[in-house]
C-alpha positions, 0 to 999 in steps of 0.5 A: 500500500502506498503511503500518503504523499503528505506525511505526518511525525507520529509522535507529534499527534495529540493524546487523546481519551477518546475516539471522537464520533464519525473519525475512522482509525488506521491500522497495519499489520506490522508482518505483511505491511498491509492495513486499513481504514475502520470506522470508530463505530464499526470497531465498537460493534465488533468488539462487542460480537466477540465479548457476546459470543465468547465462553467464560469459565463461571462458578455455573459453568463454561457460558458466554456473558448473555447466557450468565445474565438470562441465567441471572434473571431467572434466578431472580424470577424464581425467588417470587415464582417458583412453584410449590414444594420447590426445594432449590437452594434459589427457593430460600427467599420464596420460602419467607413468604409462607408463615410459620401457620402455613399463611400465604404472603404476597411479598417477602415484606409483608411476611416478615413483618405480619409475623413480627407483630405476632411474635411480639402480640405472642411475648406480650401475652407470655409476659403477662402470663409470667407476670401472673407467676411471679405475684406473691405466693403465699404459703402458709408456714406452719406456728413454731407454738400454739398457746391455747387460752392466752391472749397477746397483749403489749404495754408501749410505755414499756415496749413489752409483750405479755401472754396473758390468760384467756378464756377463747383465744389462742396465741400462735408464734411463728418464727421469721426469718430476716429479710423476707418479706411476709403476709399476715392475714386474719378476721375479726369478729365482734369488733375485737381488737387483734393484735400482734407483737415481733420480738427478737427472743423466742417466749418461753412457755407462759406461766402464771395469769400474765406470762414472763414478758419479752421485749418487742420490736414491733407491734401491729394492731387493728381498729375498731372498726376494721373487719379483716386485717392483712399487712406485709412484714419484713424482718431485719433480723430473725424474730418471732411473732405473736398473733392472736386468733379465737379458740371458737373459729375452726382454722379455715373460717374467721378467725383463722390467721394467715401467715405466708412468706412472699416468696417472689416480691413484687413492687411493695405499696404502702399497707398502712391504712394513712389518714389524708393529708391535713397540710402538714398535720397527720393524726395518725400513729403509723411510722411515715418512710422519709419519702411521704415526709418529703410529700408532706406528712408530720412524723409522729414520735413517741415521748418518753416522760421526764417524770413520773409521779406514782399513785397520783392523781391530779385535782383542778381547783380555780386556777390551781391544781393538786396532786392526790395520792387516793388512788394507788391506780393512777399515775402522773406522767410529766413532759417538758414542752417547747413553744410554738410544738403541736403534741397528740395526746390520746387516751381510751378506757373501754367498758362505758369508764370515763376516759381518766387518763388523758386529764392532763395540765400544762404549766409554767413551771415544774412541778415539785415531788409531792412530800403530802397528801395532796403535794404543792399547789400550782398554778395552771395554763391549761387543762383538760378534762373528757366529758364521762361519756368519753372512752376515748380522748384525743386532744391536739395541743399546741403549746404557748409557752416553754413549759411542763404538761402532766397527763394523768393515767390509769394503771388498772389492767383487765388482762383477762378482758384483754383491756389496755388503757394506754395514752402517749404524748407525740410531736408533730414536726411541721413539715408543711412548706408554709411553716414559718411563712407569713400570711395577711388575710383581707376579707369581710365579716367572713374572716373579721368577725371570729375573734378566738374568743373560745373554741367556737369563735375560731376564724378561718384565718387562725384555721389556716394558720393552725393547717399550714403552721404559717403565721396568719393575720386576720385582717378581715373588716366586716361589711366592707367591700371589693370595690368602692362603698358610699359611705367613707368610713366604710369605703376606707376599709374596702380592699381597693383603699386598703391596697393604697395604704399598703404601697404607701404605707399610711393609714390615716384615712382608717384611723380617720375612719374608725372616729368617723363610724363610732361617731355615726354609730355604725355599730359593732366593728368598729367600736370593737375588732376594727381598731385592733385589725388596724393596729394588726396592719400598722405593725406589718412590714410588708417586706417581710409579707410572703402571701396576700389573701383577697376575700372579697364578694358577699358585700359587693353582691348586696351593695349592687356592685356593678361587673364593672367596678368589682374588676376595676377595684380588683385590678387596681388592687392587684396592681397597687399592692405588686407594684410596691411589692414585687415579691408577693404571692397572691390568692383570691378567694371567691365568695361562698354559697349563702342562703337567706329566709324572710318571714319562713320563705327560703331563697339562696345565692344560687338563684337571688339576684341583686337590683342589677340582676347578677347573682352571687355566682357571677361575682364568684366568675368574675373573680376568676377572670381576674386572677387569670388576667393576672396569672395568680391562684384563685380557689373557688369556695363557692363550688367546691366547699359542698354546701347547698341547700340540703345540708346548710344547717351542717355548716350554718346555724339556723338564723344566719345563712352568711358567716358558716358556724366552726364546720363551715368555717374548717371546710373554708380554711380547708380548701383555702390552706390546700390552695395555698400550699399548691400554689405558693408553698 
């Protein structure tokens, strides 16, 4: 072949990466010197007839690329189509959509996860099954002793367990093992107490009408009241434990008693039967765990007495009181007291006795060792003495001074009637989150016409103070109103005009006020309670104030105040008194339900209307609406106390549907000490 007579240098060419479309390329072969001209695209296609037609070595076989393909993609068609009862290896993924039950899928997908979701609706119902087994078993352990015609009994003041003589009972011991948790059931039947006693020595066989007494550890014992009795035990050392059970009852009915180890324990709740919370008071004797203490509850410790007086009784003459020794039965036992501390004391007699026991005085102070007769004669603070009927006492004191309490009790035991006359001093710690809070309560006659003058004439301000151990003042002014009142000296008391007096910190518009209204013989308040509540408000700083009570309403209603300046007078109340102190929390108190009769013709606040025709309620409303303007607490009293016109004599007396006598009065300062310490503890 000729060459081209224009030559170019090889090695002067471009490098290029690819074969521009519609160049052709030359070739030659090197042996015979002969060449050509091929196109780009006629080289592509003839390399891929080769690359098609040509055998390779496969993990299938010797097979050129298109076969290994077809033979690729039928595989792939198998895993969804083959038929059944396929047992190729190719098979694996058609196999999932068949389910263990032999139910047919339409993909792999919608198998797994239809059995998913019921293996797991499968371990759910397997868990709760398990959960049923792993409850508390109980099985009953056999008594380690049985004492037939005794009777358990213990005497707190000495932490001791008697097995005393008895004509129908019978006293099992069983023996517990330390931490193990244990069930104790039994009945009761005709109200008869049962009790039962943990003591860390076995009790030797009884001998004698009592028995020799052990040391206990614990004791348990039933009210009343309670019918079957079932409680959880866990011993931190091994013990044994007394229970009573009558000899009349065949072991399978009443009377029987229970005892199983917990063998799997679950989640222990609380099994003591706690009485509700009562803002930081709790009256009853069970051991409160450091978390319910935390959620509010008082503990209650038992006092052991500092002195003891044996043989005595005490006698109460005027202001003075003696000590006896006519009755070798009774005992005095004397406490020492702390100022401002709340003590319990309890006392039960049974069989009709008067409750002799929990007489007791309070004195300043301590009372010498009696050298005669009737010993020293002292003045008292206070005393107390149950009524004949009483059989059982309880009295709730708090002390006034630093002083001496002498409670006088019955040592006289009826073993064989099962009779324990007891009576114990306890402490209430003040756990409420309001101790030591100060509080000022402004409201009406609602609040300012209880003066403590006796146990009837306790204001809910005092009550609030006593439920939530906050110092409270009762600056409550009869008559007066939220908003503005046509006469000043009557205005000047008004919540909107005490608001003022408190930012500005001058109360001469009140002193003018009190001349005023005794001038114009306006009557009670302010010839009396007015200027004592003023002196109150005087000597307040209000810097050292933690929470305002605003508890207006009843007035405004029957002085025919419109929406208009009851909200105005509120606002500007709210707004007068944070605006000199920031730092103040305040809660508005609604009105409450009241009723009214004329000339035997009964009508209550729920449907009388005023001359501008709102009722009660709406004043209750419109009091909300401002608190939430403000975002301060409201409690609503009217709604929420329970008082309605079915049991108002309950909570009124007869001839005064408007100021609630003491049972009224406790379910106001109730509902108004748990607002309180929600909302600003």
């Amino acid at each position: 072949m000729a060459l081209p007579q224009e030559s170019q240098e090889a090695n002067g060419l471009s490098k290029v990466s690819k074969v521009p479309e519609g160049k052709k390329m030359i070739f030659i072969d090197p042996d015979t010197n002969e060449g050509g001209i091929i196109s780009v695209e006629d080289l592509e296609k003839q390399v891929l007839d080769n690359l098609t037609k040509k055998n390779f070595s496969l993990e299938q076989g010797e097979m050129t690329l298109i076969q290994a393909i077809n033979q690729s993609k039928n595989r792939m068609d198998n895993f969804t189509s083959l038929p059944d009862g396929s047992t190729s290896g190719d098979a694996e993924l058609t196999d999932i959509r068949i389910g263990a039950d032999g139910t047919k899928y339409g993909s792999a997908g919608e198998a797994v996860r239809d059995q998913v979701l019921k293996a797991k609706a499968e371990n759910d119902s397997l868990k709760e099954d398990l959960d049923k087994q792993t409850e508390p078993t109980q099985g009953n352990i056999l008594p380690t002793n049985i004492y037939h015609g005794r009777y358990a009994y213990v005497v707190p003041d000495q932490m001791k367990l008697y097995l005393a003589e008895s004509d129908n009972m019978t006293v099992s011991e069983y023996k517990l093992d330390a931490n193990k948790k244990y069930t104790i059931k039994s009945s009761v039947e005709n109200s008869v107490s049962y009790l039962a006693g943990c003591t860390a020595t076995k009790m030797d066989t009884p001998s004698g009408k009592f028995g020799t007494p052990l040391d206990y550890t614990e004791s348990f014992e039933a009210s009343e009241k309670q019918k079957v009795i079932e409680f959880t035990y866990t011993p931190t050392e091994e013990c044994y434990i007394y229970v009573n059970s009558y000899n009349i009852y065949p072991v399978s009915e009443n009377g029987a008693v229970v005892i199983g180890e917990v063998k799997k324990p679950i989640v222990i709740r609380h099994e003591e039967e706690l009485q509700e919370l009562k803002f930081g008071i709790k009256t009853n004797e069970s051991k409160i765990s450091d978390l319910e203490k935390k959620n509010g509850y008082a503990q209650k410790k038992l006092l052991q007495p500092d002195f003891t007086f044996e043989g005595r009784t005490l006698y109460i003459s005027d202001n003075h009181f003696y000590q006896s020794k006519e009755n070798s039965n009774f005992i005095i036992l004397g406490y020492k007291i702390s100022a401002g501390s709340v003590y319990d004391i309890y006392g039960h007699s049974n069989y009709g006795q008067q409750a002799k026991d929990t007489l007791y005085v309070v004195t300043k102070t301590e009372m010498p060792t009696p050298s005669d007769r009737f010993g020293t004669d002292m003045e008292y603070v206070e005393y107390y003495n149950p009524s004949k009927s009483e059989t059982v006492s309880h009295v709730t004191l708090t002390a006034k001074i630093d002083g001496y309490l002498y409670i006088q009790k019955n040592t006289a035991y009826d073993f064989t009637q099962g009779v324990q006359q007891t009576v114990y001093v306890s402490p209430v710690e003040k756990l409420s989150p309001l101790a030591n809070k100060k509080i000022v309560c402004f409201g009406d006659s609602i609040f300012g016409n209880f003066r403590e003058s006796n146990l009837d004439d306790i204001s809910i301000p005092q009550m609030i103070g006593n439920r939530t151990f906050a110092t409270v003042y009762n600056c409550g002014f009869g008559g007066c109103r939220m908003a503005e009142h046509p006469i000043s000296y009557w205005d000047a008391f008004g919540m909107h005009a005490i608001a003022d007096s408190i930012a500005s910190g001058s109360w001469a518009i009140q002193e003018q006020a009190i001349i005023d209204g005794t001038s114009a013989g306006a009557g009670y308040p302010f010839e009396s309670y007015f200027a004592e509540s003023l002196a109150i408000l005087k000597n307040i700083n209000f810097e050292d104030i933690d929470i305002i009570v605003i508890a207006y309403g009843t007035n405004d209603f029957s002085g025919n105040v419109t929406e208009a300046q009851f909200k105005t007078a509120l606002s500007h109340s709210v707004e007068t008194i944070l605006a000199a102190f920031p730092h103040l929390k305040i809660l508005v108190v609604s009105p409450m339900w009241r009723w009214y009769e004329s000339e035997n013709v009964y009508i209550d606040s729920d449907t009388k209307e005023n001359s501008n025709g709102n009722t009660l309620i709406e004043f209750v409303d419109w009091c909300k609406e401002e608190a939430d303007k403000y975002h301060i607490p409201f409690v609503d009293t009217y709604r929420n106390l329970g008082i309605n016109r079915l049991n108002r004599l309950t909570y009124f007396a007869d001839n005064d549907g408007t100021h609630p006598i003491t049972a009224g009065r406790e379910l106001r300062a109730n509902l108004i000490s748990t607002e309180l310490v929600r909302s600003c503890g």
